[in-house]
C-alpha positions in Angstrom: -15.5 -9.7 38.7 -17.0 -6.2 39.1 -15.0 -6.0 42.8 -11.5 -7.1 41.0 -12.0 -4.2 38.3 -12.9 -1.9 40.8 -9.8 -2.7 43.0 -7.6 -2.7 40.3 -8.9 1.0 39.1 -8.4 1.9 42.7 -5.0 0.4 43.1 -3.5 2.7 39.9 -3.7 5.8 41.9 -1.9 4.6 44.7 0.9 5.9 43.8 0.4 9.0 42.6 -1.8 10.3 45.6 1.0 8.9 48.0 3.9 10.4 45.5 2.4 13.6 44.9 1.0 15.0 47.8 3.7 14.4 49.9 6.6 15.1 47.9 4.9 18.6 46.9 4.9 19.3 51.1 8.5 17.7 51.1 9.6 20.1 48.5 8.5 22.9 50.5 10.4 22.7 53.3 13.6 21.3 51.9 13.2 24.7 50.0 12.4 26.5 52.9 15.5 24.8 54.7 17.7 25.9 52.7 16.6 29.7 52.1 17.2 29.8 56.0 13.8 28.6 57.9 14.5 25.9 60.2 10.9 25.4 61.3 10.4 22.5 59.1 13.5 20.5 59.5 13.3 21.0 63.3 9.7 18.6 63.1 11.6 16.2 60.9 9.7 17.2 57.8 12.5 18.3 55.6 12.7 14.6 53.7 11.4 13.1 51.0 10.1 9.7 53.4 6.5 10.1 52.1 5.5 8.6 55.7 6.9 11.9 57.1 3.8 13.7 55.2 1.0 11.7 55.5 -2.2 13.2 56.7 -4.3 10.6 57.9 -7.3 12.5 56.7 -5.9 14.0 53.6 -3.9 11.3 52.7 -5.7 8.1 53.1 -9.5 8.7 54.2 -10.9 11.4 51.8 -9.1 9.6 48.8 -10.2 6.7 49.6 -14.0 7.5 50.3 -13.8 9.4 47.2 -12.5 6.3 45.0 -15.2 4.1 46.5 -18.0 6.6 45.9 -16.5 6.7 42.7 -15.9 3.4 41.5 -12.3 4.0 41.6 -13.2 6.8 38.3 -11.8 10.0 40.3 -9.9 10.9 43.5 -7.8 14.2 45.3 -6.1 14.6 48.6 -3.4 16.5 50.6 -0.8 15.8 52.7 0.0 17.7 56.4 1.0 20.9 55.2 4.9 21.6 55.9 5.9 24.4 58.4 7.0 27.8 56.7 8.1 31.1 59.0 8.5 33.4 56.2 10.1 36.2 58.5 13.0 33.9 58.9 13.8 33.2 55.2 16.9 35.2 53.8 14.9 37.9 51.7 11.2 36.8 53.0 9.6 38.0 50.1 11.7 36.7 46.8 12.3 33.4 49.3 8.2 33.4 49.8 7.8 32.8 46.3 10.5 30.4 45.7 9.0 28.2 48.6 5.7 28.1 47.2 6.8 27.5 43.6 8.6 24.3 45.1 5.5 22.0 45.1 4.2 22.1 42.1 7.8 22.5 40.5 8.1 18.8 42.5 4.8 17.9 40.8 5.8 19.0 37.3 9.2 16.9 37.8 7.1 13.9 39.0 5.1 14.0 35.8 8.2 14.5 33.3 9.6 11.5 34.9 6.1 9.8 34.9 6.2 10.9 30.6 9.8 9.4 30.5 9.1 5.7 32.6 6.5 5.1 30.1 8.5 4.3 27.5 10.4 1.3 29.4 6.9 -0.3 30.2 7.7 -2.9 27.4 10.9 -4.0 29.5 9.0 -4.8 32.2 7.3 -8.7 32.9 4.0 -8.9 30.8 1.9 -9.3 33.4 2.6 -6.1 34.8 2.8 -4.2 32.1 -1.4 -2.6 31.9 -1.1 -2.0 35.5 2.5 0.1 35.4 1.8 1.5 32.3 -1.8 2.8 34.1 -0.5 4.1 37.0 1.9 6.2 35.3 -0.1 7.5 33.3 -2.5 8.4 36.0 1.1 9.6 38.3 1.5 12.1 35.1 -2.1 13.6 34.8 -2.7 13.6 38.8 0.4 15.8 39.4 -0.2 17.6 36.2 -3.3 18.6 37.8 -1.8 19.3 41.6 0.8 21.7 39.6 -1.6 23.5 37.9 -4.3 23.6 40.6 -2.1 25.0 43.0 -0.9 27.5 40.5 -4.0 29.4 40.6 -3.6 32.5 42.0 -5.8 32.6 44.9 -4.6 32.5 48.7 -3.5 29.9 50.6 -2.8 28.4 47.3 0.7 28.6 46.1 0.1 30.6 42.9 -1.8 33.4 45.3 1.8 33.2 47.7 3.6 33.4 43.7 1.3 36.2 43.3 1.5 38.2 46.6 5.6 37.8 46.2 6.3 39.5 42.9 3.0 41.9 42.5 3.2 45.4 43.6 3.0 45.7 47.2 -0.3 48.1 47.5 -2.1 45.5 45.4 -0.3 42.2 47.1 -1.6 43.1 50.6 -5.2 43.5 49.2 -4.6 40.0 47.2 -3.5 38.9 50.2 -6.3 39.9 52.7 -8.2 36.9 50.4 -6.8 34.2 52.2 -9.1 33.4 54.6 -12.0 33.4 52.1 -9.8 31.8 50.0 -10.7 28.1 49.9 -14.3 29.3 49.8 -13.9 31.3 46.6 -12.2 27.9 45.3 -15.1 25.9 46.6 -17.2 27.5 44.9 -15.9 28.4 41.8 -14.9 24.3 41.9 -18.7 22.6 43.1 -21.1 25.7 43.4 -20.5 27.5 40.4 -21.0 24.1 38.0 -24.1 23.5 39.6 -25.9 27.1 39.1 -24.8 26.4 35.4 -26.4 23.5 34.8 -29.6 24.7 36.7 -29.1 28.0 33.9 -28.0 25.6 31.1 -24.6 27.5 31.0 -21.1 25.5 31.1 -19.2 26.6 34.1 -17.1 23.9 35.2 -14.5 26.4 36.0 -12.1 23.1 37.0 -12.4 21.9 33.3 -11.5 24.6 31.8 -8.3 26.0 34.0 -6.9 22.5 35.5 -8.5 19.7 33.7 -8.1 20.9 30.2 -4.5 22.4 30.3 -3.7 19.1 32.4 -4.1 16.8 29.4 -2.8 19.2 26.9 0.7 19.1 28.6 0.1 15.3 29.5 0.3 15.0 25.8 3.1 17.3 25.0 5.6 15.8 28.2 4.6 12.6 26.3 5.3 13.5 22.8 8.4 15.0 24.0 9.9 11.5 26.0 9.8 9.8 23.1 6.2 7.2 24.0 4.0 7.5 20.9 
């Protein structure tokens, strides 16, 4: 009985690992496309076939480990990231920021629709109705929390692209020189920084605060907003 509820926690966040991390990397280079780089749509990777996107890795190992290890409680992933030749866009720097604000603008849309299917769970069959009403929920809060992660504004995040496009050029190319430390400052303001807090007695779950928190705040309000009470 144990092994059933732990496959059926496991099987709610199907779709919204597959939906959202490939759609956000679709959404890129369809953007991309059509502000004039070709790069992506030449590999067959401007369409929304989440197939197209998967990263075997990304995509299917990590979450998976991670929801066994887990008990099917927590997972993340990524898709194969998408192409982008920013020198051939239109205007490279305005277009820059308009590619990266297409992912989590195609995670945001994800979750309003997430918000709005909820409320036509009750037409569906009974016996589906716990498992779709789960999953969208879950489809809401997980790309919720890819939009707003990838909002921060640290390179190669999008929000530090966002950022590099529209701040003052002096002070985007020193923003920008962050990239290849990038994904270590986010480990360890993620993992590291939580830990040296506890061992202080301080709360410094950095990912609480910025993703988590603001995640299920606007969970709630897409929610209140579609109508599901």
């Amino acid at each position: 009985m144990e092994e059933y509820s732990v496959l059926y926690k496991i099987s709610i966040w199907v779709l919204p690992i597959l939906l959202g991390v490939t759609l956000h990397e679709a959404a890129h280079g369809w953007v991309a496309w059509k502000l004039g780089d070709n790069t992506a749509f030449n590999q067959g990777r401007v369409t929304f076939n989440p197939i197209k996107h998967i990263d075997v890795f990304g995509t299917l190992v990590l979450p998976t480990i991670l929801l066994l290890a887990s008990g099917g409680k927590m997972s993340f992933g990524y898709a194969k990231p998408v192409p982008v030749n920013f020198w051939a866009l239109a205007k490279p720097r305005r277009d820059m920021v308009l590619v990266a604000l297409a992912g989590p603008g195609s995670n945001l849309i994800l979750a309003v629709l997430a918000a709005g299917f909820l409320r036509l769970v009750d037409s569906a069959p009974y016996f589906m109705q716990s498992w779709l009403a789960e999953s969208l929920m879950m489809l809401l809060l997980f790309n919720l929390i890819l939009c707003i992660f990838n909002m921060i504004p640290i390179p190669p995040l999008d929000g530090g692209r966002v950022a590099v496009g529209i701040l003052p050029p002096a002070i985007a190319m020193q923003l920008e020189r962050l990239e290849r430390a990038g994904f270590g400052i986010i480990l360890f303001g993620l993992f590291l920084l939580p830990w040296l807090g506890d061992q202080v007695g301080l709360d410094l779950n950095v990912f609480m605060w910025v993703v988590a928190i603001p995640a299920a705040e606007l969970a709630k309000f897409l929610i209140d907003i579609t109508g599901v009470f």
